[in-house]
Each structure stands twice: as structure tokens, then as C-alpha cells.
C-alpha positions in Angstrom: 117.1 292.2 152.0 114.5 293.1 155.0 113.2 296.1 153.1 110.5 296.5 150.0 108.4 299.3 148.7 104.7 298.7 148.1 102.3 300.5 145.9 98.6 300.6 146.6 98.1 298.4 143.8 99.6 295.6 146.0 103.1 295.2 143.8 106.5 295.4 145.8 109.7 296.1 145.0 112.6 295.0 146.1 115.7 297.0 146.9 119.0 296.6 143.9 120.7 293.4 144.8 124.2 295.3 143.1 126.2 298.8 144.5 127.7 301.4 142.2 130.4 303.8 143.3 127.7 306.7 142.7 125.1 305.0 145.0 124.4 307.4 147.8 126.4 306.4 150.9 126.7 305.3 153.3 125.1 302.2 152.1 122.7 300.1 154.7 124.4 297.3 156.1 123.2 294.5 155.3 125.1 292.2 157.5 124.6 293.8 160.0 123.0 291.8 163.2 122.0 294.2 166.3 121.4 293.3 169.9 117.7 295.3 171.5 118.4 298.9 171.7 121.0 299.2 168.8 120.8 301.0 165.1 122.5 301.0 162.3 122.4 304.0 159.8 122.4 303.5 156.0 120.8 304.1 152.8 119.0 301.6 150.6 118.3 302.3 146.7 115.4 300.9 144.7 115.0 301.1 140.9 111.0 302.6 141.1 109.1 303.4 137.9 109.0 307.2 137.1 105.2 307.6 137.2 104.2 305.6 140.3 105.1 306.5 143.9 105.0 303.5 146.5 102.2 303.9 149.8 104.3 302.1 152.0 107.9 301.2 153.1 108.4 297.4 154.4 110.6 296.1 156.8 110.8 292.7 157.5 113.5 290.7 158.6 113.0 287.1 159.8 113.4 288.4 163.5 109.7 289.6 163.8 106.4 288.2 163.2 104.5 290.7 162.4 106.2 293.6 159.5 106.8 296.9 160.3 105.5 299.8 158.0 105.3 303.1 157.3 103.2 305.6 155.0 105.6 307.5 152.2 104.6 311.4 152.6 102.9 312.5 149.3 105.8 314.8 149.0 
């Protein structure tokens, strides 16, 4: 999967590699290959520890060099 969740500490986690019928939907697609200009819409579910909160959402699929993130709102 191109996405993670890092915590300030440096640790990352990575997104459930199994679905459940009461997952949110619509699930990201993972197969999904796009051309420039394109987007898909979908959700991705993580299994995150009750007391932490992660600084940073990752994505980085194999198609860029450099990783794209952004800053989790405090709340």
C-alpha cells in the first residue's frame, strides 16, 4: 500500500492488509493505476494505538521520488 501514518517519534504504520464488511466504504482502490490529471476516491483504515495520534500522513507509491505528506490537524 502507497500510504503510512507517522508519529513524531519516527514509527509508521501501515494501513490493514484485510477488509471487513463494516469497514467504512467506499474502500481506496488499491489497484487502481491513473493517467496525470485523474483521482480516485476511497478510504483507507489503519489499526492506531488509542493514546498516540500520528504527525503525518505518507503517500508514496513507486511512481515518485520524492513522498508526499501532510500534517494531521490536532483535531
Amino acid at each position: 500500500m502507497n500510504w503510512t501514518l507517522s508519529y513524531k517519534d519516527g514509527s509508521r504504520i501501515q494501513p490493514s492488509s484485510t477488509t471487513y464488511d463494516d469497514f467504512p466504504k467506499p474502500e481506496y482502490p488499491v489497484e487502481t493505476k491513473l493517467t496525470a490529471g485523474k483521482c480516485v476516491k476511497g478510504k483507507v483504515v489503519f489499526a492506531v494505538p488509542a493514546k498516540d495520534r500520528p504527525a503525518t500522513i505518507v503517500y508514496a507509491p513507486d511512481s515518485v521520488e520524492i513522498p508526499l505528506e501532510w500534517t494531521v490537524p490536532v483535531k
